[in-house]
C-alpha positions in Angstrom: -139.6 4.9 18.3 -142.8 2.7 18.8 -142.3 2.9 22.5 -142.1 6.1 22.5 -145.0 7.3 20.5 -147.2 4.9 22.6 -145.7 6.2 25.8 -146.8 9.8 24.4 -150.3 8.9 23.7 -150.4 7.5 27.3 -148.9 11.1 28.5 -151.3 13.2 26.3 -154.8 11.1 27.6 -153.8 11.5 31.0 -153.3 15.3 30.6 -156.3 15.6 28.8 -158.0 13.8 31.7 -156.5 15.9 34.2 -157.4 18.8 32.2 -160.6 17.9 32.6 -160.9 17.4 36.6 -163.7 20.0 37.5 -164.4 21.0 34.5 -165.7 17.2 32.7 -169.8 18.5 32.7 -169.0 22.3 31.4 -166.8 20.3 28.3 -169.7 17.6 27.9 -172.4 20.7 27.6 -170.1 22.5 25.1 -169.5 19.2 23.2 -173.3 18.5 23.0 -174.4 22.3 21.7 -171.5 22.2 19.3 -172.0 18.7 18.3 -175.4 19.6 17.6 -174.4 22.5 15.4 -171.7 20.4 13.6 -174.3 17.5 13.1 -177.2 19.3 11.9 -175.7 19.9 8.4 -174.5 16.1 7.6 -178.0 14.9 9.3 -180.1 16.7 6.6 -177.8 15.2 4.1 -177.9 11.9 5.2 -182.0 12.2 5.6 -182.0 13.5 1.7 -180.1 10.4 0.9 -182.4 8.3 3.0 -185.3 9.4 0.9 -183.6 8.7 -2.8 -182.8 5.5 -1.6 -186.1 4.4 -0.9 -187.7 6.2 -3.6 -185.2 3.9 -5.6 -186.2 0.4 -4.0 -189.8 1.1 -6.1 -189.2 -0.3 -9.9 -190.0 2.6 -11.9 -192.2 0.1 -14.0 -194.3 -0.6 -11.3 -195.4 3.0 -10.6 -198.3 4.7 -11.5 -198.8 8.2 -12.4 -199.5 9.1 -8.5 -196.5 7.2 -7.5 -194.3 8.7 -10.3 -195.8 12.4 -9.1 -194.9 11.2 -5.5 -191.2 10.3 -6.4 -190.7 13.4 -7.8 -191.9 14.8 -5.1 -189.7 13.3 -2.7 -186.7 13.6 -4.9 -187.0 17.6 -4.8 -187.8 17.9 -1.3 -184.6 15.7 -0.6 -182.8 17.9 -2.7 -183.8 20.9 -0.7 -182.7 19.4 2.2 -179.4 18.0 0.7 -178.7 22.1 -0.3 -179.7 22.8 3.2 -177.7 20.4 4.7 -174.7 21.7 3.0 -175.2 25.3 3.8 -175.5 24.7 7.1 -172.5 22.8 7.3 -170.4 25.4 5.7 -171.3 28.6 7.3 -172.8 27.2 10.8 -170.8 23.7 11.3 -167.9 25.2 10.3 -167.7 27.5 12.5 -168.5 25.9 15.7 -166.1 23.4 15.0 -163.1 26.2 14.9 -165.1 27.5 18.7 -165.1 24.2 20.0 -161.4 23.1 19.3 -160.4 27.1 20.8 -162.2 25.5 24.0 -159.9 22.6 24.5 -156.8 24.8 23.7 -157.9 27.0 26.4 -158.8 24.1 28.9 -155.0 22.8 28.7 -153.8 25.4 30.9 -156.9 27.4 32.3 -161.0 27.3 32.3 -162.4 28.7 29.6 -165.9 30.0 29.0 -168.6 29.0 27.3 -168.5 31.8 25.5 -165.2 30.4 24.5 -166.9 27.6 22.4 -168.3 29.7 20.0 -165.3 32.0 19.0 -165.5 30.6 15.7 -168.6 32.8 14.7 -166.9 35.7 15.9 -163.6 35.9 15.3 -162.2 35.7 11.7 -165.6 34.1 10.5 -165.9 34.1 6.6 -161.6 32.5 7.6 -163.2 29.9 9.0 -165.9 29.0 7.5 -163.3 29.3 4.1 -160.5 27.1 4.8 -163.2 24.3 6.9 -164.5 24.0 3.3 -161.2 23.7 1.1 -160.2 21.2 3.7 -163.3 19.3 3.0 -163.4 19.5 -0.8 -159.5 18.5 -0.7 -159.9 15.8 1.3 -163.0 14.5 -0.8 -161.0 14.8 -3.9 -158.3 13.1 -2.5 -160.4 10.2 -1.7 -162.1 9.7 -4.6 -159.0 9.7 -6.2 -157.0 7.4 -4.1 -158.3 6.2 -0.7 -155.3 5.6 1.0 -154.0 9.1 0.2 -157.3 11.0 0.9 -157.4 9.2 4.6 -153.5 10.6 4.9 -154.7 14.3 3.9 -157.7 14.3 6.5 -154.8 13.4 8.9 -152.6 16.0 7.8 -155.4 18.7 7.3 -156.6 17.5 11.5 -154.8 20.5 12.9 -156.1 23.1 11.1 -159.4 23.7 13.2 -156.9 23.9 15.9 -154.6 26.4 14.3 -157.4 28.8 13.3 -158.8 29.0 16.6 -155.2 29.3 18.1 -153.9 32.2 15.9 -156.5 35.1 14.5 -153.5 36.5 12.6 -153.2 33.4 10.0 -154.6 33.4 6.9 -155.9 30.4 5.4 -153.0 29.5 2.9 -150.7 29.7 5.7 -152.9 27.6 8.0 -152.7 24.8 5.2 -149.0 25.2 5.5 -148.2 25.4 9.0 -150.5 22.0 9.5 -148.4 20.4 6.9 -145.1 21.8 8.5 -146.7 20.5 12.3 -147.8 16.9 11.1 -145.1 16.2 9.4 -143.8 13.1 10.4 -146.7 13.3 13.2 -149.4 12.3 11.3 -149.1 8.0 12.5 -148.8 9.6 16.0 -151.9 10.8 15.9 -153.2 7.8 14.2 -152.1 6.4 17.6 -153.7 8.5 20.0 -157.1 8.1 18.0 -156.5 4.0 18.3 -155.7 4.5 21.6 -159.6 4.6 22.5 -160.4 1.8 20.8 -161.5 0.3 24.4 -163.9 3.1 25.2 -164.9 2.9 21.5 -166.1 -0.6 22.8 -167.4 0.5 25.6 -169.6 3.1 23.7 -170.9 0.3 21.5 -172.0 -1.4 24.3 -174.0 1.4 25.4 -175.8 1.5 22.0 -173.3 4.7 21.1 -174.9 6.9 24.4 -171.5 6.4 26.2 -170.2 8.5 23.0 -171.5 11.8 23.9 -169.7 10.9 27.3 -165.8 10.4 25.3 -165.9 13.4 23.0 -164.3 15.5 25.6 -161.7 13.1 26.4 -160.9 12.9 22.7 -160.9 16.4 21.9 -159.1 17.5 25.1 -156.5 14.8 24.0 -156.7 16.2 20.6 -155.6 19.6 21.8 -152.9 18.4 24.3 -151.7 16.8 21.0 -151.8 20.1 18.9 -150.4 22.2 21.7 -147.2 19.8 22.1 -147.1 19.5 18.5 -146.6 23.8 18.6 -144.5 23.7 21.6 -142.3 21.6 19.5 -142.4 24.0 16.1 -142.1 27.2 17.9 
C-alpha cells in the first residue's frame, strides 16, 4: 500500500544511515575515487560535445579558410575524445561502478575495505564490464524509442550492478533475469526511495551541488539496503 512503501523508504534510509555510523568518511573517500573513475568517461564526452557545439554557433559562410582548417580541427580532436570517453566508460567506469555497489552491500552488515571498492576490476571483469554496457545500450534504445518505457528499463535494469558484485557465479543473461524477477513490482518503490531525497537534493542545490559529493553515500548505502531486502525477499 502507499503507506506502506513510504514507511519502507523511511526504514531503508535510516538503516543506511546507521550503516554508515563510523564508517560515513571511509564511504565518502570511496564514493569520490569511484565517482571520479565513473565520471571521467561521460566528462570527455560531454567536453567533445562542448566543442561541436561551439564550432557550430560560427556560420559556416562566415569562415575563412583558417577558420574552416580550425573547425576541422576541433571536430577531430572532439571526436577523439568522444572515442575516449566511451572506452573509458566501458572498460574502467564500468567496473568501478560493480566495486563500489559490492562496498555498500558489504557495509549493510559489516566494514568493508577499500580494497572492497574496486572488486569490480578483479573479479569477473570482462562480466562486468559486458552486461554494464548491454544495460546501457538497452536502456538508450529504449529511450529513444519511447521515453516513458526507456526510464522504466533503467529502473528495472538498477539492480544489476548490485547483483554482479553480490554473486561471482552469475552470468550476465541471468543477471538481466534475476533483476527483472527482483524489481518486479518494486520498480515505483524505488522510484520512492530515490524521491525521498528530494530535500537534501535541495539542500545540495543550495550548496551550488558541493553538498552532493556529501549524499552519495547515503544514497547508495540506501540503495543497497534496498537490494539486499529486495533478495532477502526472493531467496
Amino acid at each position: 500500500t502507499e503507506d506502506y512503501d513510504m514507511l519502507k523508504s523511511k526504514e531503508l534510509r535510516a538503516k543506511a544511515w546507521n550503516s554508515l555510523k563510523d564508517k560515513y568518511w571511509m564511504a565518502f573517500i570511496v564514493v569520490i575515487v569511484s565517482g571520479l573513475l565513473v565520471s571521467i568517461g561521460t566528462g570527455l564526452v560531454s567536453a567533445a560535445q562542448s566543442m561541436i557545439d561551439i564550432v557550430n554557433m560560427v556560420d559556416p559562410s562566415e569562415m575563412d579558410s583558417t577558420m574552416e582548417l580550425g573547425a576541422v580541427v576541433i571536430n577531430i580532436m572532439a571526436f577523439v575524445l568522444c572515442i575516449a570517453g566511451l572506452m573509458i566508460s566501458i572498460f574502467i567506469g564500468n567496473a568501478a561502478s560493480v566495486g563500489l555497489t559490492n562496498y555498500f552491500i558489504k557495509n549493510t552488515n559489516s566494514t568493508p575495505t577499500f580494497a572492497d571498492a574496486f572488486s569490480g576490476f578483479k573479479v569477473r571483469y570482462r562480466r562486468n564490464i559486458g552486461t554494464l554496457l548491454l544495460v546501457g545500450i538497452k536502456v538508450v534504445l529504449w529511450s529513444i524509442l519511447f521515453v516513458i518505457p526507456g526510464i522504466i528499463k533503467s529502473y528495472e535494469y538498477a539492480i544489476i550492478p548490485h547483483i554482479l558484485a553480490d554473486d561471482p557465479e552469475i552470468s550476465s543473461k541471468d543477471a538481466f533475469k534475476k533483476a527483472k524477477e527482483m524489481m518486479n513490482g518494486n520498480k515505483f518503490r524505488l522510484f520512492k526511495l530515490n524521491i525521498s531525497f528530494i530535500g537534501w537534493y535541495v539542500l545540495c542545490f543550495v550548496t551550488f551541488g558541493i553538498g552532493t559529493f556529501f549524499l552519495m553515500p547515503y544514497i547508495n548505502a540506501a540503495t543497497a539496503e534496498f537490494y539486499v531486502e529486495l533478495k532477502s525477499m526472493n531467496d
